[in-house]
C-alpha positions in Angstrom: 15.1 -5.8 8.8 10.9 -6.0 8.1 9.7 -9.3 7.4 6.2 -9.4 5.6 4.5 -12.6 4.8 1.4 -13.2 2.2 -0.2 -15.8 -0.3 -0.5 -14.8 -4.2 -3.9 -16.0 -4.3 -5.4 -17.4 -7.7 -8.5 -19.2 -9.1 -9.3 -21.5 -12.2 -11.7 -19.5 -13.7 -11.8 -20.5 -17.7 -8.1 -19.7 -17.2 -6.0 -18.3 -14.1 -6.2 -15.6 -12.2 -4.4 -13.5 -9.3 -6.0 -11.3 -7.0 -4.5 -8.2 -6.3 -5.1 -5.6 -3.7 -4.5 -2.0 -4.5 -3.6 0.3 -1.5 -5.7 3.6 0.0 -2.2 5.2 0.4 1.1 6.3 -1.0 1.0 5.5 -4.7 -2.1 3.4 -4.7 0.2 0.4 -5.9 -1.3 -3.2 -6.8 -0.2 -6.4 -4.7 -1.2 -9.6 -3.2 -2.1 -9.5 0.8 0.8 -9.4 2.9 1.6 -7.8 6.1 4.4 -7.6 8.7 5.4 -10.1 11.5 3.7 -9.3 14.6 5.9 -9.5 17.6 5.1 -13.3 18.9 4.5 -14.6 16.0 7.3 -16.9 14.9 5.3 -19.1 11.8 5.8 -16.9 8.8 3.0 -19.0 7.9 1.0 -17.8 10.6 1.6 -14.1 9.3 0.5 -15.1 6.1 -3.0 -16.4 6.9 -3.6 -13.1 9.3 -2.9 -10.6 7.1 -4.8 -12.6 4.3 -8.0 -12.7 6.4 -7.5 -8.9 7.3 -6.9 -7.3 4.0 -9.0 -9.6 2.3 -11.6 -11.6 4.6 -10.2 -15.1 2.8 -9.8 -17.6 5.2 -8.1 -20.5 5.5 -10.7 -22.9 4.9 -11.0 -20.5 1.8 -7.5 -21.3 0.5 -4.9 -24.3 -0.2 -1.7 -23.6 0.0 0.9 -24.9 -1.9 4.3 -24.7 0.1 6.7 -25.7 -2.0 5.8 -23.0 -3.9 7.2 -20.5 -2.2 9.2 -16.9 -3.2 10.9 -14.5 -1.2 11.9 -10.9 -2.1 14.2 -8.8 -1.1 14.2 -4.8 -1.5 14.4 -1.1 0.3 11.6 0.6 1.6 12.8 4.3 2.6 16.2 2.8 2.2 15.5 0.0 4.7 15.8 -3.5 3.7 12.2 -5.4 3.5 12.2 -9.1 3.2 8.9 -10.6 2.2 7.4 -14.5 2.1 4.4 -15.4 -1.0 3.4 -18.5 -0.8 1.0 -19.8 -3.7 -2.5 -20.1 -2.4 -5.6 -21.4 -4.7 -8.9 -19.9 -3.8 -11.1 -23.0 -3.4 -14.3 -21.8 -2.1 -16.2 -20.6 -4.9 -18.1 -18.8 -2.9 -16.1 -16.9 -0.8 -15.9 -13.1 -1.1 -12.9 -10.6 -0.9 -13.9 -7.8 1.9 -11.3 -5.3 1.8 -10.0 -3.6 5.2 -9.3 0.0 5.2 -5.7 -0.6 4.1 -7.0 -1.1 0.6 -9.5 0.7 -1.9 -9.9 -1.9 -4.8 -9.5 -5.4 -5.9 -9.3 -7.2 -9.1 -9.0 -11.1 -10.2 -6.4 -10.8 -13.1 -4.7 -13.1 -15.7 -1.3 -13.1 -15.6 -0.4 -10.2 -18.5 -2.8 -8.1 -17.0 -1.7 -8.7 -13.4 1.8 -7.7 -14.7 1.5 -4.6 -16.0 -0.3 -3.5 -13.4 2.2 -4.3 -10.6 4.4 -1.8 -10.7 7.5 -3.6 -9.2 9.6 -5.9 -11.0 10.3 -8.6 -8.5 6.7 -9.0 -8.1 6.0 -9.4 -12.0 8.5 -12.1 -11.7 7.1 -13.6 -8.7 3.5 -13.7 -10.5 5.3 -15.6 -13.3 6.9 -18.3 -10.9 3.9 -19.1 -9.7 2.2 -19.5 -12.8 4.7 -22.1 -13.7 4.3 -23.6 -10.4 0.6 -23.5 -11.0 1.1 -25.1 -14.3 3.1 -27.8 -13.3 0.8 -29.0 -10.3 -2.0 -29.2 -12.8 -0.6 -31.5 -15.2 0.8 -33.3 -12.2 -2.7 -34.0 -10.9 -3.7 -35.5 -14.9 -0.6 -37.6 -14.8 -1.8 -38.9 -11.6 -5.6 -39.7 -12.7 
């Protein structure tokens, strides 16, 4: 089985959004960065933050990442089974920029109803919407706390 790993990245911009990657190939389809498990590498987390800083020059001292926040999917890919690791990630360097590899043509910061209908897979529409709950529920965690 392929195992891919990433980070749904978002910022607190006025309101929240998601930055999704569209692909140079196939059918040009919107996600968040994630890549496969290098041989060797045995920290899905460590997959995460390398395909994140490939695909979209974020760093880690770009992101916090929120681990208990985590979903994994499960689906075919030329009737293979793919399994694949988001973790929620907020951008927290305002002034970091995205810097797209060759793997991907475009980029766009989306709230959550736009982000959805432009993923084109289901799973992923609902893994946008667990994280905005999860996002949601840290941030009136941190005003109870103050």
């Amino acid at each position: 089985m392929k195992v891919a790993a990433g980070f749904v990245i978002f910022r607190v911009v006025n309101n929240i959004e998601y930055l999704l990657l569209q692909t140079s190939n196939g059918i040009h389809h919107w996600t968040p960065p994630k890549g496969h498990v290098d041989p060797g590498e045995t920290d899905i987390m460590v997959t995460a933050f390398r395909e994140t800083l490939e695909e979209s020059g974020l760093t880690k001292d770009d992101l916090k990442v929120y681990e208990d926040c985590k979903t994994t999917l499960h689906y075919k890919v030329n009737n293979k089974p793919k399994e694949v690791h988001y973790f929620l990630a907020e951008l927290v360097n305002p002034k970091a920029k995205v810097i797209l590899s060759d793997e991907h043509q475009d980029f766009k910061w989306l709230g959550l109803s736009e982000a959805c209908e432009i993923v084109a897979f289901e799973e992923l529409q609902n893994t946008l919407k667990e994280c905005e709950k999860c996002i949601i529920n840290k941030k009136s965690e941190s005003k109870n706390l103050k």
